[in-house]
C-alpha positions in Angstrom: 0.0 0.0 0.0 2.7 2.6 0.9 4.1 1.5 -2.2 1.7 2.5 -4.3 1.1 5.7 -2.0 4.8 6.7 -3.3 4.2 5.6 -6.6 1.1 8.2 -6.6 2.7 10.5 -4.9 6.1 10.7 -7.6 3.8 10.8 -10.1 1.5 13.7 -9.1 5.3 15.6 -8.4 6.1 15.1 -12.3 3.2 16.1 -13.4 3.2 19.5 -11.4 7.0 20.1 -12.6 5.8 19.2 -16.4 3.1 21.9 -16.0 5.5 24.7 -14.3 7.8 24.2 -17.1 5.3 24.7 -19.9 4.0 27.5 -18.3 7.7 28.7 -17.7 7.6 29.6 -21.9 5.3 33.2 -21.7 3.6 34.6 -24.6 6.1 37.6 -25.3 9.5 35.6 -25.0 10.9 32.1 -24.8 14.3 30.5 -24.8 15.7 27.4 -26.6 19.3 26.4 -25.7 19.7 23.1 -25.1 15.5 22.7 -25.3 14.8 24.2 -29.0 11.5 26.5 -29.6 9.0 25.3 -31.8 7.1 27.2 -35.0 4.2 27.7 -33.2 6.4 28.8 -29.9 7.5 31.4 -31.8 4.3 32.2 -33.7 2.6 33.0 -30.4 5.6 35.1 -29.4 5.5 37.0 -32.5 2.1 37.6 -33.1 0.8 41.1 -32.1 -2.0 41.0 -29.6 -5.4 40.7 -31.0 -7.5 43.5 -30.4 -10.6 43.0 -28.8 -14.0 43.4 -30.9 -16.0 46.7 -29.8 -18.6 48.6 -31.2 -17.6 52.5 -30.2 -16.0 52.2 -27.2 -11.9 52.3 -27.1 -10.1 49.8 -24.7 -6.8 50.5 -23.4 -4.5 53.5 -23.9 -4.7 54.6 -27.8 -1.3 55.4 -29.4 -0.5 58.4 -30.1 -0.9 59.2 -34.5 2.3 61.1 -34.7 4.6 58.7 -33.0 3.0 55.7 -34.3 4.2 57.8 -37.6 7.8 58.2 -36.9 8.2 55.1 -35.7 7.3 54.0 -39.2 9.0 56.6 -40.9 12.2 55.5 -38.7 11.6 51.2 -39.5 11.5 52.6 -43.4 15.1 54.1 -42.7 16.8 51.3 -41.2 15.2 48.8 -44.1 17.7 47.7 -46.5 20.2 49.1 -44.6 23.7 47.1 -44.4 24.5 45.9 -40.4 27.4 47.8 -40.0 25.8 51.0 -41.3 23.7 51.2 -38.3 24.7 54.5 -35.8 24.7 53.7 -32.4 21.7 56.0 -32.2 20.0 54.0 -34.6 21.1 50.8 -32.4 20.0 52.0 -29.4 16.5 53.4 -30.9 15.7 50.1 -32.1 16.2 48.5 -28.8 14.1 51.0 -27.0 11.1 50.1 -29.6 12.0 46.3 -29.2 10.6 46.7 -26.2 7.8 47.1 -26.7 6.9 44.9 -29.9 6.5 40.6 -29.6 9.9 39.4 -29.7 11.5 36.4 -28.8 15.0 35.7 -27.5 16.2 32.8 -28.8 19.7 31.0 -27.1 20.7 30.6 -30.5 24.5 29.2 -29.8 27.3 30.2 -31.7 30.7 28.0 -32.4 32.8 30.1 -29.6 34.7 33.1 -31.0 32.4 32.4 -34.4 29.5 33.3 -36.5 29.0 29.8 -37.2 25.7 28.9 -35.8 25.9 25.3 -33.6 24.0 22.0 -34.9 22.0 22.1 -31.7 20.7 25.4 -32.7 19.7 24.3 -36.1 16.1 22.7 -35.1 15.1 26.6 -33.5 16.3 28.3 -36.7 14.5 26.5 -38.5 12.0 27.3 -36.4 12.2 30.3 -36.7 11.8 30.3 -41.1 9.0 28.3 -40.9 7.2 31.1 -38.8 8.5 33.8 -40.7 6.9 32.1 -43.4 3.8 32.1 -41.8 0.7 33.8 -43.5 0.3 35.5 -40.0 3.6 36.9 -40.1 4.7 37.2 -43.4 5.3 40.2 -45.0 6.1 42.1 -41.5 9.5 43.9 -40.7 11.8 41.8 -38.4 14.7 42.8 -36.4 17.5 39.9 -35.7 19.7 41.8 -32.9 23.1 39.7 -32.4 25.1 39.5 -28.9 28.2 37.9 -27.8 29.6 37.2 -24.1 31.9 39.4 -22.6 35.4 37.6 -23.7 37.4 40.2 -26.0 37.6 43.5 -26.6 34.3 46.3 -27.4 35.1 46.4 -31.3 35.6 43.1 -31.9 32.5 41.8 -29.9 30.3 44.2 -31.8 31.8 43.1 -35.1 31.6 39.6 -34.0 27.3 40.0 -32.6 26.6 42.0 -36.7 28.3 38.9 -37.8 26.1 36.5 -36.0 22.9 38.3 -36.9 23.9 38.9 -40.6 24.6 34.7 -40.3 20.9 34.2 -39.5 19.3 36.6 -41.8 21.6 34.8 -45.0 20.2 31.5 -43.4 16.5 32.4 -43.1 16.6 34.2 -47.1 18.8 31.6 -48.7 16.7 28.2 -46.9 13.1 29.8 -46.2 13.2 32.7 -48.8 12.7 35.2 -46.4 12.9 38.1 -48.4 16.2 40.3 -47.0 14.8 43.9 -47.3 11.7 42.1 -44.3 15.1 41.3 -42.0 17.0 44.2 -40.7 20.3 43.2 -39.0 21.9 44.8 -35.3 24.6 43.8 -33.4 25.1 44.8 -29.6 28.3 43.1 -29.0 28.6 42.5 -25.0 26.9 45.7 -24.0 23.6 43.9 -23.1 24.5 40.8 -21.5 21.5 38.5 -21.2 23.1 37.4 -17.8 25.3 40.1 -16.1 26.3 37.8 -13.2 27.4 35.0 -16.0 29.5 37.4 -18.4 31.2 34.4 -20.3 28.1 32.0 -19.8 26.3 31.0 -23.2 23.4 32.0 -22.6 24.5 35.9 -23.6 25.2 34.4 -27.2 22.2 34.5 -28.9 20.0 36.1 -31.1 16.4 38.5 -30.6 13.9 38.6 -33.0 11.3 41.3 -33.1 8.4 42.1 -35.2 8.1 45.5 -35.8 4.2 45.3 -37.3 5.2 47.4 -40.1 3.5 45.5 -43.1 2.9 48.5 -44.8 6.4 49.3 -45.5 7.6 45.5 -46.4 7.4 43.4 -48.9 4.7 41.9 -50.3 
């Protein structure tokens, strides 16, 4: 009998831990690493949020016409652009609106001191085509921001992150046919480590994707 009690009891434990987990992965970011995202992982991360149906009545905090118009004005500027042309005005801009657009950070791992992106990476960028693909995303304006760890020196970190995000944008056009003028390229080098207490950990190489919602100004 107490055998069975433990047997019960182990069970309902794994079944709480599986749960936790799932709910671990939130709608606005998830993280692959050793565990790769899925399409649809990143589809719901992507996605905007759907507004809700209403009949002359506004819900929530309406954005404001002009800045909702330079912010489109300043996606068209950076489209098309080459990485390295970026200011770090520009760099820093685009982080500032990043935040508040669906993204997802994926622990896309890197060979060390490379742009060569690791074979237990592949599954999430693929991933990550297949969703860009999507008729619910297609056609929008993506950031891929690149960052490295903390080994090495400012310039060569920052050349090293436009390298890595340049390395996913050439594999997303040239194996999903993402068009390149929908994939603008950053690099942040080490100066926003994903784990500040970690410097040389891993985890800070990787990869953010962020859907700007800017359909009107992308490709068709």
């Amino acid at each position: 009998m107490s055998k069975i009690f433990g047997t019960r009891k182990l069970t309902a434990i794994v079944s709480i831990m599986t749960v936790g987990a799932a709910l671990s992965i939130g709608v606005g970011k998830a993280v692959a690493g050793d565990n790769n995202v899925t399409e649809d992982q990143i589809l719901q991360a992507l996605s905007p949020p759907k507004k809700p149906l209403t009949r002359g009545l506004s819900v929530g905090p309406q954005a404001d016409p002009a800045s909702v118009a330079a912010e489109g004005a300043f996606v068209q500027k950076i489209r098309n652009r080459a990485t390295r042309s970026l200011s770090t005005g520009e760099r820093e801009e685009i982080a500032t609106i990043a935040k508040s657009k669906p993204n997802i950070d994926l622990e896309i791992n890197f060979d060390y001191n490379s742009a060569d992106i690791s074979s237990k990476s592949l599954p999430s960028v693929q991933a990550l085509g297949k969703a860009l693909t999507n008729p619910d995303l297609k056609g929008s304006t993506f950031i891929v921001a690149g960052y490295t760890d903390a080994a090495g020196g400012e310039g060569y970190n920052q050349d090293l992150s436009e390298r890595r995000a340049d390395a996913i944008k050439r594999y997303l056009s040239d194996k999903f046919g993402v068009a390149g003028s929908d994939l603008v390229t950053v690099g942040y080098g080490k100066t926003k480590l994903k784990d500040p207490s970690q410097p040389l950990a891993d985890v800070n190489r990787r990869v953010q994707v962020v859907n700007m919602q800017n359909k009107e100004t992308a490709s068709k």
